[in-house]
Backbone as CSV, one residue per row, in Angstrom:
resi,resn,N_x,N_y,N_z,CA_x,CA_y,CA_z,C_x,C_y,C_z
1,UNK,-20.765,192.431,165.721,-20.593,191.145,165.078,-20.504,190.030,166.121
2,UNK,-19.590,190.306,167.424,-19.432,189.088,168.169,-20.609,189.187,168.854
3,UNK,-21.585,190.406,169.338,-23.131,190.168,169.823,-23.485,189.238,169.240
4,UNK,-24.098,189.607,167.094,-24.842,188.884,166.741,-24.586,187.581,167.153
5,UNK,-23.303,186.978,166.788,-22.827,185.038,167.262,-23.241,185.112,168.416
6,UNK,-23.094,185.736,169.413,-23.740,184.817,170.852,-24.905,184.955,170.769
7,UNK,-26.151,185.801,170.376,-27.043,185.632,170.506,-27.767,184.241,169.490
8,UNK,-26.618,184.596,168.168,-27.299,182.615,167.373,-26.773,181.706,168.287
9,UNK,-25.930,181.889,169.029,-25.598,180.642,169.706,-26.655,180.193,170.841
10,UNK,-26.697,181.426,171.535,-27.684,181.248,172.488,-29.116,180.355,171.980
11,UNK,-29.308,181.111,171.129,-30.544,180.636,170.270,-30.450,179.471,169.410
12,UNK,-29.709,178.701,169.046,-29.178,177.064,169.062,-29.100,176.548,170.361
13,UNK,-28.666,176.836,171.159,-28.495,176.049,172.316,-30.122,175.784,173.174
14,UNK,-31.012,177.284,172.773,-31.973,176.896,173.524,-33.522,175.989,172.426
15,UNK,-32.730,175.926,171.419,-33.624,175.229,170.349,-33.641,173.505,170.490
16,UNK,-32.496,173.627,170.844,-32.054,172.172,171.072,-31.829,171.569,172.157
17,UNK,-31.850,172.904,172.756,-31.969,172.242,174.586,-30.709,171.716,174.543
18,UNK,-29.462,171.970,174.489,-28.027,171.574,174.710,-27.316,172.721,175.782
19,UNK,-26.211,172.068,176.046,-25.405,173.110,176.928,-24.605,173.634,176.192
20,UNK,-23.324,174.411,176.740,-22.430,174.505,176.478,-21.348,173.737,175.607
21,UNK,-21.266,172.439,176.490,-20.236,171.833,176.650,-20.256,170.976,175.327
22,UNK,-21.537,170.722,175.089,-22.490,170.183,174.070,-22.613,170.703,172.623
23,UNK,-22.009,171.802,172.478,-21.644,173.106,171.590,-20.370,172.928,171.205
24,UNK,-19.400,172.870,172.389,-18.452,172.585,171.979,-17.770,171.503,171.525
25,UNK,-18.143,170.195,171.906,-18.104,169.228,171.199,-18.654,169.184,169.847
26,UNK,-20.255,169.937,169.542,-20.093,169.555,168.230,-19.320,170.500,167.440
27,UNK,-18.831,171.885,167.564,-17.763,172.403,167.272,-16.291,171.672,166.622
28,UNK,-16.114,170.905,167.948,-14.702,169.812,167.775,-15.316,168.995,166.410
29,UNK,-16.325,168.060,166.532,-16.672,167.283,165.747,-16.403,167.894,164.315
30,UNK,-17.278,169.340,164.167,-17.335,169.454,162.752,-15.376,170.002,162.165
31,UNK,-14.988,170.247,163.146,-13.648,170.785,162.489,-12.781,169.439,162.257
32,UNK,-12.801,167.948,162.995,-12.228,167.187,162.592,-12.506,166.427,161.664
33,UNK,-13.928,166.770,161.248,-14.795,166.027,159.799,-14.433,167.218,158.842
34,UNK,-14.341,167.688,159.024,-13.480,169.133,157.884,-12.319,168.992,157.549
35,UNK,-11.526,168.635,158.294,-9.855,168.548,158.169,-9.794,167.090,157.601
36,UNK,-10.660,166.459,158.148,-10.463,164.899,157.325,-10.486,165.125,155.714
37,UNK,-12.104,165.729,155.735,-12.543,166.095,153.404,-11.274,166.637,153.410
38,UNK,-10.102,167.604,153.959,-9.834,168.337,153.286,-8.423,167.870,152.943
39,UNK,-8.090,166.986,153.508,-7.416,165.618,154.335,-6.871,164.999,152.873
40,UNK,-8.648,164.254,152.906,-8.634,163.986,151.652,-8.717,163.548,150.488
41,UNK,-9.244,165.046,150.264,-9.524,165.630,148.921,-7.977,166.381,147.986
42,UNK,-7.108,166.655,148.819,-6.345,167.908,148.446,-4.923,167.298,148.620
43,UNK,-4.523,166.565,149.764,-3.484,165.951,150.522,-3.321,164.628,150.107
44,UNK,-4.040,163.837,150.158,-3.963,162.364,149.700,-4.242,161.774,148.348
């Protein structure tokens, strides 16, 4: 299971020609646009 993810990752990163670091930012991005909907939708 953790093969298959690095190899999609790998294979995003080289689709898009991004790095790492570049991954992980949009990582950050989508979890703080997640917590915001969920923010609120549910909380507020």
């Amino acid at each position: 299971m953790i093969e298959m993810h690095k190899k999609q990752i790998e294979w995003f990163k080289l689709k898009l020609g991004v790095s790492d670091y570049t991954v992980a930012w949009i990582g950050f991005i989508k979890g703080v646009a997640l917590g915001l909907l969920i923010y609120h939708f549910f909380i507020s």
